[in-house]
MIGURO-475950 format. One record per residue (C-alpha): residue in one letter; x, y, z. Coordinates in pm, whole numbers. Each point is the difference from the previous one (the first is absolute). Layout:
+------+--------+--------+--------+
! type !      x !      y !      z !
+------+--------+--------+--------+
!    A !      X !      Y !      Z !
...
+------+--------+--------+--------+
END
This chain:
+------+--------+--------+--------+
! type !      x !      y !      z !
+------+--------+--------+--------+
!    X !  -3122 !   2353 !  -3184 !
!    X !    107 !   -134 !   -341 !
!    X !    -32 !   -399 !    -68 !
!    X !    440 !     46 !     12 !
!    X !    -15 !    122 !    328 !
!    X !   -286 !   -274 !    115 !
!    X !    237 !   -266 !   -156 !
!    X !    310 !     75 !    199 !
!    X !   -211 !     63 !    273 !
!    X !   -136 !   -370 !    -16 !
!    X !    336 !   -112 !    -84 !
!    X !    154 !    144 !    289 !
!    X !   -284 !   -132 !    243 !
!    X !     44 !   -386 !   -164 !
!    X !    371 !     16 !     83 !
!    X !    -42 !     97 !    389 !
!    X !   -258 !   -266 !     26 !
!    X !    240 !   -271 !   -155 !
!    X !    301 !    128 !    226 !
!    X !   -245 !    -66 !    293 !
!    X !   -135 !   -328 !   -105 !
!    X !    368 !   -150 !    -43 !
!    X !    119 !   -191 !    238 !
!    X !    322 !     78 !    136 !
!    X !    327 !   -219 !   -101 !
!    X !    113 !   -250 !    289 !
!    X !    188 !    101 !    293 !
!    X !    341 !    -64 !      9 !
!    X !     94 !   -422 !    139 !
!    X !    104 !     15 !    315 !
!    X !    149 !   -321 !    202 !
!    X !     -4 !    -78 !    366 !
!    X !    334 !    -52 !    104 !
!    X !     57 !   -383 !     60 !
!    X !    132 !     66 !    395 !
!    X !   -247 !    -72 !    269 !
!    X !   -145 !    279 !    164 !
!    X !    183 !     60 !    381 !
!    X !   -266 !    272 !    116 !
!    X !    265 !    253 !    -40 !
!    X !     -7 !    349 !   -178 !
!    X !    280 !    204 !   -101 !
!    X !    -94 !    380 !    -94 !
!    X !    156 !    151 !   -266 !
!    X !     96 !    370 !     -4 !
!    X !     55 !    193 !   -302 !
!    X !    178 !    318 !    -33 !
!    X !    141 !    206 !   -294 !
!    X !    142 !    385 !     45 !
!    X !    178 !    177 !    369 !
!    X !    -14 !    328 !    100 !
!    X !     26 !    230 !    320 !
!    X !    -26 !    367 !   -205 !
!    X !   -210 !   -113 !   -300 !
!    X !   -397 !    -10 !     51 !
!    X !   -150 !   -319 !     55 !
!    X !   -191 !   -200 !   -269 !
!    X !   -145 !   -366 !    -27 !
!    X !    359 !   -106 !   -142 !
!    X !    214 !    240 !    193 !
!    X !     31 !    -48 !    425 !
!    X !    192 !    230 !    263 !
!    X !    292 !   -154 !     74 !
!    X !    -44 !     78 !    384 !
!    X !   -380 !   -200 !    -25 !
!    X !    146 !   -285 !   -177 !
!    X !    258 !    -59 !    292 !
!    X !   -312 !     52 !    241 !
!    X !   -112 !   -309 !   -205 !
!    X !    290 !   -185 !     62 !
!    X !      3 !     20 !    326 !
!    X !   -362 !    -63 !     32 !
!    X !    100 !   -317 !   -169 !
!    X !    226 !    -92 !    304 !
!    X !   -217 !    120 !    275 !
!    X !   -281 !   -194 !   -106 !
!    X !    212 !   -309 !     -3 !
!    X !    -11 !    -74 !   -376 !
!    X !    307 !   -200 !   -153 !
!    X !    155 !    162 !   -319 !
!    X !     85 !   -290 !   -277 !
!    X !    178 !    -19 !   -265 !
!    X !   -124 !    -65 !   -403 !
!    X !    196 !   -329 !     49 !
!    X !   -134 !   -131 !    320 !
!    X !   -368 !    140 !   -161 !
!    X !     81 !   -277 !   -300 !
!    X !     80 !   -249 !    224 !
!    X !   -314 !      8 !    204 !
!    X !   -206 !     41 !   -299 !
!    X !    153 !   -337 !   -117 !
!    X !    -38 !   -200 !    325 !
!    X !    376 !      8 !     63 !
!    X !     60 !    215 !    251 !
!    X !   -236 !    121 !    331 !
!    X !    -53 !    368 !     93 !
!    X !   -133 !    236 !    279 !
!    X !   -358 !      5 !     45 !
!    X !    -28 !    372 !    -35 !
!    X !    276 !     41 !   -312 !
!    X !     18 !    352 !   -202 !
!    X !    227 !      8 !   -367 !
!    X !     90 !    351 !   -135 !
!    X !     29 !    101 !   -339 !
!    X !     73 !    280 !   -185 !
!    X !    -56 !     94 !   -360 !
!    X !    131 !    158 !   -298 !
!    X !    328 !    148 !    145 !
!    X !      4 !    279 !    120 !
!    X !    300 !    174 !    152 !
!    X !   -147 !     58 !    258 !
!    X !    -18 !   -383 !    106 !
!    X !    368 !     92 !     53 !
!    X !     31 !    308 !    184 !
!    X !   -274 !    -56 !    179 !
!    X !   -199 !   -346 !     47 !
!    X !    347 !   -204 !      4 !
!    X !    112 !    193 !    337 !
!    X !   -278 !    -39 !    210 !
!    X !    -59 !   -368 !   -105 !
!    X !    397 !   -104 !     51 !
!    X !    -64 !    160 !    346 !
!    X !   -269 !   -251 !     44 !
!    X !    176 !   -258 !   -120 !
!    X !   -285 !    -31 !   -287 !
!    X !     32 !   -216 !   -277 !
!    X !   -178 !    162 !   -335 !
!    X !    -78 !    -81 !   -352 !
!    X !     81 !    254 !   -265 !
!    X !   -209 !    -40 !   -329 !
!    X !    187 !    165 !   -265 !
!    X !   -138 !     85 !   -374 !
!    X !    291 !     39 !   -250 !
!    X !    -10 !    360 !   -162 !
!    X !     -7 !    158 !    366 !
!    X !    327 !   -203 !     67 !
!    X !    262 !    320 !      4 !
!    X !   -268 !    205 !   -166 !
!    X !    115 !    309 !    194 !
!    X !   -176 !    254 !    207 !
!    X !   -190 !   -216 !    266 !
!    X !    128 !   -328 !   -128 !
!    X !    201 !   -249 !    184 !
!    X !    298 !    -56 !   -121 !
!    X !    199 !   -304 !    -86 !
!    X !    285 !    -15 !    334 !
!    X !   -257 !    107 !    229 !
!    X !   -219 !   -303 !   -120 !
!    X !    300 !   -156 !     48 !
!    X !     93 !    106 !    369 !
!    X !   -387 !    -90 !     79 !
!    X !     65 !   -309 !    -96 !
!    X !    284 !    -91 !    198 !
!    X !   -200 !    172 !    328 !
!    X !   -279 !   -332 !    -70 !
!    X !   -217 !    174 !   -272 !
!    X !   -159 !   -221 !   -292 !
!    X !   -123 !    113 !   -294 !
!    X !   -250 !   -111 !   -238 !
!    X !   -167 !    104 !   -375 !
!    X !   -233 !    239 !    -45 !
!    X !      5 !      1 !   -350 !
!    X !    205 !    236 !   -279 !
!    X !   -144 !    315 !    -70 !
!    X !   -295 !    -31 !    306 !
!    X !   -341 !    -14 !   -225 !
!    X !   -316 !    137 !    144 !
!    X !   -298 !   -226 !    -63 !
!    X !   -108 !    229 !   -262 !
!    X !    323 !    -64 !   -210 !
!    X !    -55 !   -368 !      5 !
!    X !   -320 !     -2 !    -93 !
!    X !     71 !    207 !   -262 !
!    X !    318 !   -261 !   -120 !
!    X !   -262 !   -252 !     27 !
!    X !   -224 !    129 !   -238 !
!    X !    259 !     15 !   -245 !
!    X !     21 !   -392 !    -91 !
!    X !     66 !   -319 !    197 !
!    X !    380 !      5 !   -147 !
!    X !     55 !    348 !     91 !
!    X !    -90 !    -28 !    346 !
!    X !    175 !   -313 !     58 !
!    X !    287 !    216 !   -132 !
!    X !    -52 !    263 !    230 !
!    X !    -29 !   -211 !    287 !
!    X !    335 !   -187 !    -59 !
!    X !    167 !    298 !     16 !
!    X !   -160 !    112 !    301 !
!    X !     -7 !   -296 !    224 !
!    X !    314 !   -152 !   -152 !
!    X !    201 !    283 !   -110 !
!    X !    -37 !    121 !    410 !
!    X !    122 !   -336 !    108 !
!    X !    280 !    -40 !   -246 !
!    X !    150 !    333 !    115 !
!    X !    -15 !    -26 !    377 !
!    X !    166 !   -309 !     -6 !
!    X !    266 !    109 !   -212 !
!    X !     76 !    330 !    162 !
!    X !    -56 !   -136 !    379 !
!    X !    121 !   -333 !     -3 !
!    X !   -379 !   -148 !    113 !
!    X !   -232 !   -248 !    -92 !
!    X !   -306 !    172 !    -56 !
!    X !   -328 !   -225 !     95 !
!    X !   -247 !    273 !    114 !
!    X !   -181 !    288 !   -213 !
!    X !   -176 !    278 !    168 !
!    X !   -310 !    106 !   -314 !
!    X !      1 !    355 !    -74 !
!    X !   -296 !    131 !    126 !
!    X !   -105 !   -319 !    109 !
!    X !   -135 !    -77 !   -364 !
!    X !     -8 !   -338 !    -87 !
!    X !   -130 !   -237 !   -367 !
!    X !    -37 !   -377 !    -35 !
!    X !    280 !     98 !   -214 !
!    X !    282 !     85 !    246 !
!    X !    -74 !   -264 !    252 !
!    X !    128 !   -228 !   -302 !
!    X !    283 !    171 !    -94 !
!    X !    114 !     17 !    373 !
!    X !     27 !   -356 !     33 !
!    X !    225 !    -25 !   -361 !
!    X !    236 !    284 !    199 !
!    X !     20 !   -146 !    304 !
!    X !   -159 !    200 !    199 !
!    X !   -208 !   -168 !    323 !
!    X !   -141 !    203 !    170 !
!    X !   -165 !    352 !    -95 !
!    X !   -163 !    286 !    204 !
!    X !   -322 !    201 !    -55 !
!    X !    -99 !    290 !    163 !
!    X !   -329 !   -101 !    164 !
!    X !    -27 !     27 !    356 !
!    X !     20 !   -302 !    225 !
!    X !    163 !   -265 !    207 !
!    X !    160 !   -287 !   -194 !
!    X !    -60 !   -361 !    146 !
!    X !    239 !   -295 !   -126 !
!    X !   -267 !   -132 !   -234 !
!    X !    -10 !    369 !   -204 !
!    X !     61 !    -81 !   -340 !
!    X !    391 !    126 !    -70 !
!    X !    -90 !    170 !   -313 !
!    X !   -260 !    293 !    149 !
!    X !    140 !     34 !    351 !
!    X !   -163 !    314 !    175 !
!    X !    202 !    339 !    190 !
!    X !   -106 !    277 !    129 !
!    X !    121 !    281 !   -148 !
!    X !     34 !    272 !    274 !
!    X !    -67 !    345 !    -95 !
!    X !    143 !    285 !    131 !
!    X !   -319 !    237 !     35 !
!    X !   -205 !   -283 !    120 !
!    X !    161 !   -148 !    316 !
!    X !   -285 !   -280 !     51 !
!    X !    108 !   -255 !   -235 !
!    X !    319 !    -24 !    202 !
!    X !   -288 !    -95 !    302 !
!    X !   -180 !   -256 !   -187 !
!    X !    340 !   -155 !   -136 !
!    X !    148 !    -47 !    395 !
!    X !   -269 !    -95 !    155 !
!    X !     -6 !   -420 !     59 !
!    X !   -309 !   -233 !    109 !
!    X !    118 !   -284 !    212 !
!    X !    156 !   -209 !   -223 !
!    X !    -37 !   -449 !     12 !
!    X !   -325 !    -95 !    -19 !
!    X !   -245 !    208 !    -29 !
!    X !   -396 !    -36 !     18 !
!    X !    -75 !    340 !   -135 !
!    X !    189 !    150 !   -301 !
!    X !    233 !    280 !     23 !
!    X !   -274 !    325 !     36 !
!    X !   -328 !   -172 !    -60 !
!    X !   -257 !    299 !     36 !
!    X !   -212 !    -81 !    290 !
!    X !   -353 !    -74 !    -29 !
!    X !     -2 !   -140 !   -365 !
!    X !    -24 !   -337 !    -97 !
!    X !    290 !   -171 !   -191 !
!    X !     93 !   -321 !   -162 !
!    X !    322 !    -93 !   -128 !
!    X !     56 !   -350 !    -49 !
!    X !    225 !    126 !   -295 !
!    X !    322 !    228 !    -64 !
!    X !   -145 !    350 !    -89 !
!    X !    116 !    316 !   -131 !
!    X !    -20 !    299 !    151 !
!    X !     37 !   -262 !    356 !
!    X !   -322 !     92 !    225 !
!    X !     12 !    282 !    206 !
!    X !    297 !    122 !   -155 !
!    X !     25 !    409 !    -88 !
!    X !    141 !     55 !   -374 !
!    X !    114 !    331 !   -127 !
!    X !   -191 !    -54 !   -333 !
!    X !   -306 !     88 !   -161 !
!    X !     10 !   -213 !   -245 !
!    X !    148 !   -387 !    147 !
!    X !      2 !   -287 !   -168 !
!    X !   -256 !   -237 !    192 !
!    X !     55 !   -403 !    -47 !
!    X !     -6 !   -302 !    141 !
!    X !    156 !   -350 !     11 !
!    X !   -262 !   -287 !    -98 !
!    X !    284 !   -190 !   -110 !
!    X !    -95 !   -250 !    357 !
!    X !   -366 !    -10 !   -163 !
!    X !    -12 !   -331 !   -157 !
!    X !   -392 !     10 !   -110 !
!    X !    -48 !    340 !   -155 !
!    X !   -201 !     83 !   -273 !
!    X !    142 !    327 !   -144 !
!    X !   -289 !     82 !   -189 !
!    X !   -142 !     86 !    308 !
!    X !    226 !    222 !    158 !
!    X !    -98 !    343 !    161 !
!    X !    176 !    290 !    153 !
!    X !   -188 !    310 !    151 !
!    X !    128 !    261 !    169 !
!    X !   -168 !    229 !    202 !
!    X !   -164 !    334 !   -170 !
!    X !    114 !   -186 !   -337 !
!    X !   -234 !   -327 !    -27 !
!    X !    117 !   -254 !   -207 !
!    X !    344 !     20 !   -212 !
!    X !    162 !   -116 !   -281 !
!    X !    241 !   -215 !    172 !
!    X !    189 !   -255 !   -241 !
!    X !    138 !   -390 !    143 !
!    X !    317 !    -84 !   -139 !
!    X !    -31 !   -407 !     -1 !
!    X !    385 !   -112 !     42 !
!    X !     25 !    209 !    323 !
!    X !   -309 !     -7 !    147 !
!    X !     31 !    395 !     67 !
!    X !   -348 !    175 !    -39 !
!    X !     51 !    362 !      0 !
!    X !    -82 !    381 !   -111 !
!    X !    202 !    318 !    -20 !
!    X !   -217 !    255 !     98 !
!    X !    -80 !    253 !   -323 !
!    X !   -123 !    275 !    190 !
!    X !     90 !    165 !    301 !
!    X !   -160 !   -115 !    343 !
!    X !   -122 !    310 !    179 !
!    X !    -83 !   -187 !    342 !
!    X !    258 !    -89 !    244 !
!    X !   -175 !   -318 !     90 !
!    X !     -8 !   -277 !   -259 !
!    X !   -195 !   -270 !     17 !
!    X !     41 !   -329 !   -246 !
!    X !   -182 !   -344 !    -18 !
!    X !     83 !   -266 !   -209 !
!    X !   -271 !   -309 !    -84 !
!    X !     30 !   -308 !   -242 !
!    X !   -151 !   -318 !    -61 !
!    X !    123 !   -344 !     -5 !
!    X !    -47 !   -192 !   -334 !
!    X !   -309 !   -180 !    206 !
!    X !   -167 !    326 !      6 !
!    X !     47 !     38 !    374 !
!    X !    169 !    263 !    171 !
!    X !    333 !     -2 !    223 !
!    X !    -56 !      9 !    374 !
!    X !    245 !    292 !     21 !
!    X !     12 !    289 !   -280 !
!    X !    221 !    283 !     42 !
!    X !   -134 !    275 !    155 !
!    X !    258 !    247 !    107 !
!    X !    101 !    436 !     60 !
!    X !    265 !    185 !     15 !
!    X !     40 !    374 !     44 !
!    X !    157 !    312 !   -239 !
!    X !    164 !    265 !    129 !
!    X !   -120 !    281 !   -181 !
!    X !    239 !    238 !     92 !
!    X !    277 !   -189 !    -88 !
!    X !   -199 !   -141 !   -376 !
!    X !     78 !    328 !   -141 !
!    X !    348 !    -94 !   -137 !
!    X !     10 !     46 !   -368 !
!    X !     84 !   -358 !   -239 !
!    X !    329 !    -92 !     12 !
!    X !    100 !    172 !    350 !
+------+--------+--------+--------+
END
C-alpha cells in the first residue's frame, strides 16, 4: 500500500468517526395544544390513489375494499366528522363522539372523484382533500378544477399539501443549499399552496397535510406566518385534545396491507382511564408525563422520534438527563430548555418489534424523582417497510 493510499485511507476512517461522534441537530419544537384533554381520540385515516382494475400498492386501494371500509366504519358504530368540527374540538369549542374517525385524502387524484367521492356521498361522509398545486389540472390522473369544485359543494374541504409535493430527500437537499435559499423554497411551498387554493376555491386555508410527513424547525415557523393551524403527519396514532396542532398523527391506510385500517378503528373505552390505550401486559410503566410514541401504542416506523414532556418538572437538572432504550443503551438525547421536550429521533433502524424506553434525571439536590419514565410501545414490522416519504 503506498503512504497516498494509507493517507486517504486514514482520512476516510477520521471522517466516519466524526460523523458518529456528532450529535444530532434538535428535534423540531413542538407545542401542546392549550385545550384540556377530554379523554377522547379521534383517528385519522389517510388515503391517496382508487382503483378496482389497477393492482394494489401502499398508495393505491380497490375501490370495492375501501367501501368495505366505509361501511365497517358504520357497523362498528364510529361517527364520521368533519375537518371543521375536528378544529373545533381541538380548540375546546365544540364536543364530539367518543369514538370519532376524520378522512383525508392526498395529492389529488382523479380518482378521489370517480371513485372515493361516490361511496363516501352514499355515506353521507364528510372528507378533507389535501391538494398540492402542480397536480391541480395536471392531466392524466389529476383532479380537475369543476370536479374539485362539485366535491366541494357535496361537503368536501380541502387543505395544502404543498406546491410541487417534495420528498424528504428534496428538502434536505434545499436545505443544504443556504439558510436564505431554503427559506425561499419553503415560502413557495407552504405559501405558494395556500395562496392558490384560496384563490381558485374560494377557502380559507388553515390546515397543511406535510409531504411525506417530513417536517424542520423551519416549517413549523413559517406555518404560523401563513396561517396555517393545524398540520398533519403521517405517523400512526390516535390524537387526544392536548396533541400539539402542529404534528397531529393519521394513519395512512395502505392498500396491500389491510391492518393499519384495524389498528386505526379499533377504540379503548374512552373517559377516564387507569390503563393507557394498549399498554403491553406484564411490563412495568410510568408516565407521569406526556410521551411520544404514547405507551403501548403500535407505530408503523422504524425509525420514531421518541420524547417527552418535562416541561411539569420544576427541579430538573438537565445535565443529568438519560434516555436508554432497549438493545441500544444509552443515547444521545438533547433537552431543549424553553419547552421542556427531551427527545431523540432514532438514527438507525429498530429491528425488534418491542421497544422498550426509560427515562431518569436528577433534581438540582442531587436526588432522584419518585416517578421516571419508563415506558414501550410496539413496531409493526410488516407495515415499517414503507420507503421515506410514503
Amino acid at each position: 500500500m503506498t503512504l497516498r493510499s494509507i493517507f486517504l485511507l486514514l482520512a476516510t476512517l477520521l471522517s466516519s468517526l466524526a460523523q458518529e461522534i456528532t450529535p444530532p441537530p434538535a428535534p423540531p419544537t413542538v407545542e401542546e395544544s392549550t385545550a384540556t384533554d377530554d379523554g377522547i381520540r379521534v383517528s385519522i385515516l389517510g388515503y391517496h390513489d382508487f382503483s378496482e382494475t389497477e393492482s394494489e400498492t401502499a398508495m393505491r386501494i380497490r375501490t370495492s375494499k375501501f367501501r368495505k371500509q366505509m361501511e365497517i366504519l358504520r357497523q362498528l358504530g364510529l361517527t364520521v366528522i368533519s375537518l371543521d368540527d375536528f378544529l373545533a374540538w381541538k380548540r375546546g369549542e365544540k364536543e364530539i363522539p367518543a369514538k370519532s374517525v376524520m378522512i383525508t385524502i392526498d395529492d389529488g387524484w382523479k380518482s378521489t372523484y370517480t371513485d372515493a367521492h361516490p361511496i363516501l356521498k352514499e355515506f353521507g361522509y364528510p372528507y378533507t382533500i389535501y391538494l398540492y398545486k402542480n397536480y391541480v389540472d395536471g392531466g392524466g390522473k389529476a383532479l380537475t378544477t369543476p370536479m374539485i369544485q362539485e366535491m366541494i359543494k357535496n361537503g368536501a374541504t380541502i387543505g395544502s399539501h404543498s406546491v410541487s409535493h417534495p420528498y424528504p430527500a428534496t428538502v434536505k437537499s434545499h436545505r443544504k443549499k443556504s439558510e436564505r435559499a431554503y427559506d425561499a423554497f419553503l415560502r413557495i411551498e407552504m405559501g405558494e399552496s395556500k395562496r392558490f387554493l384560496e384563490a381558485k376555491f374560494k377557502q380559507t386555508i388553515t390546515t397543511y397535510a406535510y409531504p411525506g410527513g417530513y417536517f424542520t424547525e423551519e416549517m413549523l415557523t413559517l406555518a404560523e406566518e401563513f396561517g396555517y393551524t393545524h398540520l398533519f403527519t403521517v405517523q400512526p396514532g390516535k390524537v387526544k385534545r392536548s396533541h400539539p396542532d402542529n404534528m397531529i398523527p393519521r394513519y395512512m391506510i395502505l392498500g396491500n396491507y389491510d391492518r393499519i385500517f384495524e389498528f386505526a378503528t379499533a377504540f379503548r373505552e374512552t373517559g377516564t382511564i387507569s390503563t393507557p390505550e394498549g399498554t403491553i401486559s406484564g411490563l412495568t410503566e410510568t408516565t407521569p408525563h406526556p410521551v411520544s410514541p404514547e405507551p403501548g401504542s403500535i407505530i408503523n416506523s422504524r425509525m420514531p422520534l421518541i420524547s417527552a414532556d418535562l416541561s411539569k418538572v420544576t427541579d430538573l437538572d438537565p445535565k443529568t438527563l438519560s434516555m436508554k432504550i432497549g438493545g441500544l443503551g444509552e443515547v444521545p438525547a438533547v433537552f431543549d430548555p424553553t419547552t421542556g421536550r427531551y427527545a431523540w429521533e432514532i438514527n438507525r433502524r429498530l429491528r425488534q418489534p418491542l421497544c422498550q424506553v426509560s427515562i431518569t434525571w436528577k433534581n438540582s439536590d442531587g436526588k432522584a424523582p419518585d416517578a421516571p419514565l419508563r415506558w414501550t410501545f410496539r413496531i409493526d414490522l410488516e407495515a415499517a417497510y414503507l420507503p421515506d416519504g410514503q
